[in-house]
C-alpha positions in Angstrom: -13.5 -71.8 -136.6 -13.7 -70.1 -133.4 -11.1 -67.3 -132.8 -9.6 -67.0 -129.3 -9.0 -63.3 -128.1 -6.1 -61.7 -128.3 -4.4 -63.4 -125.0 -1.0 -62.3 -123.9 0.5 -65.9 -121.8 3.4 -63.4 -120.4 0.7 -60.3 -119.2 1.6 -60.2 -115.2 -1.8 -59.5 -114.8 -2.6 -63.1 -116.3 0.3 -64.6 -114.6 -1.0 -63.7 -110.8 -4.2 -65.2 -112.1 -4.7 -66.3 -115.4 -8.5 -68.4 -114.1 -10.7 -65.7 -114.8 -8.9 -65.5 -118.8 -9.2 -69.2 -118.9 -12.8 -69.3 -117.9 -13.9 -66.5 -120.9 -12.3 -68.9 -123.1 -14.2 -72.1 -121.9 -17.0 -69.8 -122.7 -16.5 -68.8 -125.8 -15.8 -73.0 -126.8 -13.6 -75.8 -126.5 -11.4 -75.2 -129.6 -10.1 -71.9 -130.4 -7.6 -70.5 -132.6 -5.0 -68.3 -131.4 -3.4 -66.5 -134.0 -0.6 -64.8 -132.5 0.9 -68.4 -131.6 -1.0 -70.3 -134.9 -2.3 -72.8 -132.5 -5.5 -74.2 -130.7 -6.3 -74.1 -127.6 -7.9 -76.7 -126.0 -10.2 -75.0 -123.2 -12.2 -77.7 -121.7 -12.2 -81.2 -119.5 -13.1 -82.7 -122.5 -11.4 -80.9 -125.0 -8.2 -81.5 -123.5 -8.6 -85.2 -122.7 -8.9 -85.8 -126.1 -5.4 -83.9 -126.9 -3.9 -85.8 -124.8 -5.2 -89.1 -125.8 -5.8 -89.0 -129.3 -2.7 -90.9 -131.2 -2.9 -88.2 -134.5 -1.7 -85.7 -131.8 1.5 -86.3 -130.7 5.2 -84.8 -129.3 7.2 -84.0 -132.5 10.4 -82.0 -131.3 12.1 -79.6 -133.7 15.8 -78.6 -133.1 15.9 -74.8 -131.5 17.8 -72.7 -133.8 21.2 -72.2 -134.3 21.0 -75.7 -134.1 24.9 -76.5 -133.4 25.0 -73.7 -130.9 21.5 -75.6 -129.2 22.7 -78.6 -129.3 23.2 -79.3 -125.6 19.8 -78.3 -124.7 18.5 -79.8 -128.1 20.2 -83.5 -127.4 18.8 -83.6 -123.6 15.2 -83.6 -125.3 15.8 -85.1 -128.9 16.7 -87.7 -127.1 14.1 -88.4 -123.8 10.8 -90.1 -124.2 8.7 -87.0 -123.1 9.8 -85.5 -126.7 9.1 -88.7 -128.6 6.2 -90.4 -129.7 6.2 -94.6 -130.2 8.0 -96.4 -130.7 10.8 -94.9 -129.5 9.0 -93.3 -126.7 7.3 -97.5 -125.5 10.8 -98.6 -125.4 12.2 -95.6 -123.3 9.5 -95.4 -121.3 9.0 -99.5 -120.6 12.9 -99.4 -119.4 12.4 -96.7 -117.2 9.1 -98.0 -115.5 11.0 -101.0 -114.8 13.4 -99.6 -112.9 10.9 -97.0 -111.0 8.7 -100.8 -111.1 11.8 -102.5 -108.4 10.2 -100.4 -105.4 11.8 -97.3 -105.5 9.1 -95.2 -104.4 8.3 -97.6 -100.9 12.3 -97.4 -100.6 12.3 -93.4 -100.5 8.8 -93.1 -97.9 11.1 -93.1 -94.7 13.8 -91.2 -96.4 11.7 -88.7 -97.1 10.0 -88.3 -93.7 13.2 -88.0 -92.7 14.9 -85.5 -95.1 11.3 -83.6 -94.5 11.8 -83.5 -90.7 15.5 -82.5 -91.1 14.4 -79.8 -93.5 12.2 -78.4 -90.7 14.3 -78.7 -87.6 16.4 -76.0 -90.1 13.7 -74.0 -90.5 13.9 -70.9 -87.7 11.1 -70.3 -85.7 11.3 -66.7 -85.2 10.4 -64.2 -87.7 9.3 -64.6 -90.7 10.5 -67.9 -93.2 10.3 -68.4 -96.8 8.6 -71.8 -96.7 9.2 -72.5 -99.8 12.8 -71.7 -100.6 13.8 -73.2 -97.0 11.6 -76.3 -97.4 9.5 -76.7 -100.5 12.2 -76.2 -103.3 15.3 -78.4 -101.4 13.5 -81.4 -100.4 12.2 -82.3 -103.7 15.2 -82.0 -105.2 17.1 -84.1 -101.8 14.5 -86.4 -102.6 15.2 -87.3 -106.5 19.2 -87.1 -106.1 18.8 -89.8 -102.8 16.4 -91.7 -105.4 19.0 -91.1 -108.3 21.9 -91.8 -106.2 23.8 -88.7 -106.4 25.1 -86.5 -103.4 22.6 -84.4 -101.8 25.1 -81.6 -101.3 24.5 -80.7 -105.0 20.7 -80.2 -105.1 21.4 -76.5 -105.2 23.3 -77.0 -108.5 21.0 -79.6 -109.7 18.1 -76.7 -109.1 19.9 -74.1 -111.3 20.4 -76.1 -114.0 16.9 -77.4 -113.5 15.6 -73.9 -113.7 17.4 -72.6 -116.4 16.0 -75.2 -119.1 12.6 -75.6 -117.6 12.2 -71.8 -118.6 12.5 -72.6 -122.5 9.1 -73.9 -122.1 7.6 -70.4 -121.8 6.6 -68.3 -124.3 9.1 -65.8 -126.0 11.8 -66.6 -124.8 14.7 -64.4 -125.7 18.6 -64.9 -125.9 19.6 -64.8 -122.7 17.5 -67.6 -121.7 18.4 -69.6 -124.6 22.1 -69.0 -123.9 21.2 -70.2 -120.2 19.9 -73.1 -120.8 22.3 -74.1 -123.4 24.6 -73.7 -120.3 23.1 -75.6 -118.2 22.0 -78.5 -120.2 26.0 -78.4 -121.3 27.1 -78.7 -117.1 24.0 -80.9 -116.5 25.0 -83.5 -118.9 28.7 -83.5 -118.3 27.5 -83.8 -114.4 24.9 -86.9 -115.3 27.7 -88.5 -117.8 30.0 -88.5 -114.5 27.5 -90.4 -112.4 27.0 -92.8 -115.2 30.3 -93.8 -115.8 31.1 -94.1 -111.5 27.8 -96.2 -111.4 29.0 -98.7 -114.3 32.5 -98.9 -112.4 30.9 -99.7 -109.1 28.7 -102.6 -111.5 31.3 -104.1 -112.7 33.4 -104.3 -109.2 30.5 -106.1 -107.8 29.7 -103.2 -106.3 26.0 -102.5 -106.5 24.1 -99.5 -105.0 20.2 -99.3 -104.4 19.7 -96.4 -106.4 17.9 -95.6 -110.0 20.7 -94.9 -111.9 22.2 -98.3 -111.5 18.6 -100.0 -112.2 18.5 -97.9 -115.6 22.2 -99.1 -116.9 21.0 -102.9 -116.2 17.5 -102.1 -117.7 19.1 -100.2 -120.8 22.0 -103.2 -121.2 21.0 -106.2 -121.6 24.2 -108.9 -122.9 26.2 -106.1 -124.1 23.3 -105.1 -126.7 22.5 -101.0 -125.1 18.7 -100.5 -125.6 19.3 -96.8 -123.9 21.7 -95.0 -126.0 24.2 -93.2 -123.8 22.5 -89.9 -124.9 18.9 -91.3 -124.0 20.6 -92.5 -120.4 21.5 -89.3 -119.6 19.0 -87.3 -121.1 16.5 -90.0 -119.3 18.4 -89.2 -116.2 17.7 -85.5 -116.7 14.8 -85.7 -117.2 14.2 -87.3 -114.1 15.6 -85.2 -111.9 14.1 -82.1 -113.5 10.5 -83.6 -113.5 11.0 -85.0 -110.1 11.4 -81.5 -108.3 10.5 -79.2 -110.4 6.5 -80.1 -110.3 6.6 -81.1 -106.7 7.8 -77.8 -105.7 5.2 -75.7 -107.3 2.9 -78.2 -106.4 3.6 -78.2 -102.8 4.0 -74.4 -103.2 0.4 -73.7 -105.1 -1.1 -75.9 -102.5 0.4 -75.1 -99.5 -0.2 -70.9 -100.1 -4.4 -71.9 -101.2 -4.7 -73.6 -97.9 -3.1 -70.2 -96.0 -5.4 -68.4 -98.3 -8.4 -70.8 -96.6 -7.7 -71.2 -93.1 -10.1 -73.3 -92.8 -9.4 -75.8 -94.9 -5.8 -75.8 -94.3 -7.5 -76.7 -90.4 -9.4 -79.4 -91.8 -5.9 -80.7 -93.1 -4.0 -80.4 -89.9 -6.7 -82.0 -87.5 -7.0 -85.0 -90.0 -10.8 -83.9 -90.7 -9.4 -84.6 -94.4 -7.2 -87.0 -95.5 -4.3 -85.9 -97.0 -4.3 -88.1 -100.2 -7.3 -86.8 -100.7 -6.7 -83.4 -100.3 -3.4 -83.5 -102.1 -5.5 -84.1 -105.2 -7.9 -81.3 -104.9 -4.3 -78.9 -104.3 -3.5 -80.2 -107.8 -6.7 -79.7 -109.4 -7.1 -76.3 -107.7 -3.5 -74.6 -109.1 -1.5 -77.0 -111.3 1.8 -76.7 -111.6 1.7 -77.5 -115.4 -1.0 -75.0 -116.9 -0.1 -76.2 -120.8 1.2 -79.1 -122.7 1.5 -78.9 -126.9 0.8 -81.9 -128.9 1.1 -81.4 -133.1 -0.9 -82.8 -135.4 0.6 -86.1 -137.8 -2.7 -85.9 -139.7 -5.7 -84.5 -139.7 -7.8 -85.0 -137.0 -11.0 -83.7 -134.8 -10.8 -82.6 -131.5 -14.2 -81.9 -129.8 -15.5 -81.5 -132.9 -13.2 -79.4 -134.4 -11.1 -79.9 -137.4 -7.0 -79.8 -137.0 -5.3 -80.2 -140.0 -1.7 -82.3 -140.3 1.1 -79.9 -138.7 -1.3 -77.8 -136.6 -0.3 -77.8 -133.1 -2.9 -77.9 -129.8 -2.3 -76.5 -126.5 -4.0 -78.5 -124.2 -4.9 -75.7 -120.8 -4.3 -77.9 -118.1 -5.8 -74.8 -115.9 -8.3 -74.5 -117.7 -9.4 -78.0 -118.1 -9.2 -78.6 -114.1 -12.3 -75.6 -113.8 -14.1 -77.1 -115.9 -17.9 -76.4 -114.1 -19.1 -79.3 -116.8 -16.8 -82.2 -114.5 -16.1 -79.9 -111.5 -19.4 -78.9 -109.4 -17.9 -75.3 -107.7 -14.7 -75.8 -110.0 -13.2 -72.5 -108.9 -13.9 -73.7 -105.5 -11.3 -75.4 -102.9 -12.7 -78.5 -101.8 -10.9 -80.6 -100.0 -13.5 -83.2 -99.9 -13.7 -83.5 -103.5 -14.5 -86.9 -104.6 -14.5 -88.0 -107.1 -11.7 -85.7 -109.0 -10.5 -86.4 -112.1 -7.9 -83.4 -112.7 -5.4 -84.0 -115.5 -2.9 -82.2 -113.4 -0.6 -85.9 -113.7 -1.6 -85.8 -117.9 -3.2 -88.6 -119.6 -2.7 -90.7 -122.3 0.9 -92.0 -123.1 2.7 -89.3 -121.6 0.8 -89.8 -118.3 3.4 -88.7 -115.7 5.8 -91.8 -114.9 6.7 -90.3 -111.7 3.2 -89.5 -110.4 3.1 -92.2 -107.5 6.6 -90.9 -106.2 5.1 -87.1 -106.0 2.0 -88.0 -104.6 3.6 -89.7 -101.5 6.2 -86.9 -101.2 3.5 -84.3 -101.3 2.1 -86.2 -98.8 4.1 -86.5 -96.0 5.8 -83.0 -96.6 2.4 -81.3 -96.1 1.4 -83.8 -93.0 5.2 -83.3 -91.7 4.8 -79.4 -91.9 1.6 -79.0 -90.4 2.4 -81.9 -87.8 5.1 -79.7 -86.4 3.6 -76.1 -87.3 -0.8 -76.3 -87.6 -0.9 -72.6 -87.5 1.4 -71.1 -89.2 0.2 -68.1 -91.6 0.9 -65.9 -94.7 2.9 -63.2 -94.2 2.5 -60.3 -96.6 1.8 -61.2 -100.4 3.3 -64.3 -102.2 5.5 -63.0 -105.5 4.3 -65.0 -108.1 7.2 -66.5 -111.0 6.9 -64.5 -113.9 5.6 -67.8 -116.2 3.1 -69.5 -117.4 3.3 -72.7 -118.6 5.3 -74.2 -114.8 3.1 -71.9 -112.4 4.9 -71.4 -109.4 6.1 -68.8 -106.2 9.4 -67.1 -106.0 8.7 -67.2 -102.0 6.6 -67.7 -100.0 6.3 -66.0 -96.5 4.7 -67.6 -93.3 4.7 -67.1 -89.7 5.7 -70.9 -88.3 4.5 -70.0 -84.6 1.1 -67.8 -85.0 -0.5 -67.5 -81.2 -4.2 -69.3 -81.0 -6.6 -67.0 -82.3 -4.3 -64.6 -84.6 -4.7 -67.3 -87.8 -7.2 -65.1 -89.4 -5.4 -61.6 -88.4 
């Protein structure tokens, strides 16, 4: 057994660039122990596609304690498929596909061009602008309520909420976070049960909208039998919209500050020298927006040739896995040309990301649509980093929309 170094996940040091750390553990091998955390760390490509895809691994949830004064936050993920292993997680996950599966994501292409376009028409071109908090953080979230069907108007609440769970995934978390979160899993729910009950009104008036929510109550009742509990609807729901944004904007936020940090790359981009789609990927592969994701151990098992024993848990470095210099030639490297690139920034196995089509296309256009209107816009000053680990993102972003030809590189 190989024992991993003494690694702090919450050093800021390691948070404003944890790739160097990452790499020393690749080096020293693909399986190492971590005894502070009593888990192993999956450090390679290889390493961590077999976490991901080996069936002995899987997502066991355990109740966060005091359970009864958790239970908000413990029922939104006891009860949605991410958390849940088959069979329970097929059948969740098979009723949900179907409704993404009725052409959702086509629907929402000129709806988001167009919430993309309104976003920027916002955006001041004077000054300096936080790219990310004017553009990058509200249109994801727009984007999955219009999907969803609930009003725009509360993406800002939808965000907090959002942001307040998602930051029980880090590590050591401390009462105030966990008193947060129960919060806002408590006002999220009550919010999605709200929506529910409208949308099943509206059904059975006859009145039918084109949105997700209303695809998921016929996919989840079928002749009065419910194959989504009302707990798994809205904790299905939830989990929705908190996936939906909360990737996309650090996606679009890690991408968007390594092109300013390669001008000329991010010029390749805006000339249409390099497809998007295809840059889009190499964003994702460069600075994922999920750096870890924990699978436990039902029985014993090997993992690149290491032993896990029944109970142990694995944390698979997404990171790490995506500079792999065994799969990626120049792996700490932005190439925008790279081809072909198979990050596991999306996941693998059966907790591949559902809503990975729908985040590709809105990366997409929200990058062409900002460099469209503003191809040399620039960093301005340092980008504060959020203080996590495991969702890697900005707290803002600066940029100067309307840099004068020639100043890019200044």
């Amino acid at each position: 057994m190989t024992a991993a170094p003494d690694v702090d996940f919450s050093d800021p040091d390691f948070l404003a660039d944890p790739y160097p750390t990452l790499a020393e553990l690749r080096d020293r091998g693909p399986m190492l122990w971590h005894e502070p955390g009593q888990v192993w760390l999956a450090t390679t490509h290889e390493a961590v596609s077999q976490t991901l895809r080996n069936r002995s691994l899987g997502r066991l949830w355990s109740d966060w304690e005091p359970a009864e004064a958790m239970e908000p936050f413990n029922s939104l993920h006891r009860n949605q498929m991410m958390e849940n292993e088959p069979p329970a997680h097929t059948r969740m996950r098979r009723l949900v596909a179907g409704a993404f599966a009725r052409g959702h994501v086509e629907r929402m292409r000129p709806r988001v061009e167009a919430i993309a376009r309104r976003l920027l028409d916002a955006l001041t071109g004077d000054g300096t602008t936080d790219i990310l908090g004017g553009y990058a953080e509200p249109l994801p979230v727009l984007v999955i309520a219009d999907l969803l069907g609930v009003p725009g108007v509360d993406h800002a609440r939808l965000r907090a909420w959002s942001q307040a769970i998602v930051r029980m995934y880090e590590h050591d978390v401390g009462p105030e976070t966990r008193h947060a979160a129960t919060e806002a899993s408590t006002a999220f729910s009550a919010y999605v049960r709200e929506v529910i009950a409208e949308r099943r009104c509206d059904l059975r008036a006859g009145r039918r909208g084109a949105d997700l929510i209303s695809d998921l109550i016929d996919a989840s009742e079928d002749g009065g039998r419910r194959r989504l509990t009302d707990d798994e609807l809205v904790a299905s729901v939830v989990l929705l919209l908190n996936a939906g944004h909360e990737a996309s904007v650090n996606t679009f936020g890690n991408g968007i500050h390594a092109l300013l940090a390669h001008p000329q790359e991010l010029e390749r981009v805006a000339s249409g020298d390099v497809d998007v789609a295809t840059a889009i990927e190499e964003l994702i592969r460069f600075d994922p927006p999920l750096q870890l994701f924990e699978r436990t151990a039902t029985k014993d098992t090997q993992i690149a040739g290491q032993r896990v024993q029944a109970g142990q848990r694995v944390a698979a470095l997404m990171g790490s896995a995506n500079r792999d210099a065994a799969v990626f030639d120049r792996a700490d490297q932005l190439d925008l040309l790279r081809d072909p690139n198979p990050h596991v920034g999306f996941g693998m196995g059966v907790h591949f990301c559902l809503g990975a089509p729908l985040a590709r296309m809105e990366l997409q256009i929200s990058l062409l649509e900002l460099l469209a209107r503003h191809p040399r816009l620039r960093l301005v000053g340092p980008a504060p980093r959020r203080p996590t680990f495991v969702l890697r993102g900005y707290e803002r972003i600066d940029v100067d929309l309307h840099t004068p030809v020639g100043e890019e590189n200044r």
